[in-house]
N, C-alpha and C positions, 0 to 999 in steps of 0.2 A: 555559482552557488555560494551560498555563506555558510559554509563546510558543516562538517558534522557532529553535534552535539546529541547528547542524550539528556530528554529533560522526563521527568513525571509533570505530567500535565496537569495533576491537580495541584501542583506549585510552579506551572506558565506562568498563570496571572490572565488578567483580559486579551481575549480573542483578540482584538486589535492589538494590542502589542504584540501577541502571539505571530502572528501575520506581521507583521515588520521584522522580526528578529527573528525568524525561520523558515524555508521554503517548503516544507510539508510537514506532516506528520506520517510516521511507519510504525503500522503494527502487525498484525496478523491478521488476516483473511478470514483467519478461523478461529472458534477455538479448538479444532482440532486436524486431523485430519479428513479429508474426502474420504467419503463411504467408498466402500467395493461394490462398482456393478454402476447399473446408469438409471435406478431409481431414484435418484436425489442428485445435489450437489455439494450437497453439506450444510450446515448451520448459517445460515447469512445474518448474524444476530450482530458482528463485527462491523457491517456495512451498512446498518439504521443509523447511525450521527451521520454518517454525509449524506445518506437521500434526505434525510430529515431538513439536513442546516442548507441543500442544494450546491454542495462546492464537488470540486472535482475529486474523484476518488479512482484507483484500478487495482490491480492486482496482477503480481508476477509471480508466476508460478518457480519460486527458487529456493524453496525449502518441502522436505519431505519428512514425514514421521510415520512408524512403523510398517514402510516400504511405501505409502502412499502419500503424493503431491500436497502440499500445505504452503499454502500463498504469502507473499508478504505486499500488505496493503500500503500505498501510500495514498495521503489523503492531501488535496492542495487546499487553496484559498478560491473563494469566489472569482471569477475571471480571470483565470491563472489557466485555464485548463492546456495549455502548450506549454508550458514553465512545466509541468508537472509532469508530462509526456519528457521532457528532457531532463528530469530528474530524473526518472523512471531509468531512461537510456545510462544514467551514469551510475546510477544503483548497481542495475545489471554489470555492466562495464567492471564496477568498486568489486563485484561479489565473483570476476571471473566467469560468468556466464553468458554464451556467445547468444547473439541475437539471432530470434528466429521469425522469420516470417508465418504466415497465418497459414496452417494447415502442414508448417512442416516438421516433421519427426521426427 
């Protein structure tokens, strides 16, 4: 990885440079947190630029606000989508939060 900077994206500059000089983007999931109960998911208004642009996007559930789950999104590049899965794993790893397989508690 080409370690960790914080940039405001409206002063990256072009995508393609963008994409040379950083391995994802991390934001938020949300902007807030997950509803109570299982009528919704919450707002997915955070996850329309990467269905839009088609790059790889996920979400780790490693932040919570006012006792409920609130994601942090990382979003990759076109054809990156394993690059991005192993950024994900050191994110995790960076934040102290032990990996959990699918379904466990």
């Amino acid at each position: 990885m080409k370690g960790v900077k914080f940039v405001d994206l409206k002063d990256a500059g072009d995508p393609v440079e963008l994409a040379a000089r950083y391995d994802a983007v991390i934001t938020l999931a949300a902007p807030g947190a997950a509803p109570i109960g299982l009528g919704s998911t919450g707002n997915p208004i955070f996850n329309v630029p990467a269905s839009l642009l088609g790059i790889p996007a996920l979400s780790l559930p490693l932040l919570s606000a006012e006792g409920l789950p609130l994601g942090l999104q990382l979003a990759g590049f076109a054809g990156e989508d394993a690059r991005l899965f192993a950024i994900a794993a050191a994110v995790s790893d960076l934040l102290g939060v032990a990996s959990r397989g699918a379904g466990a508690a």
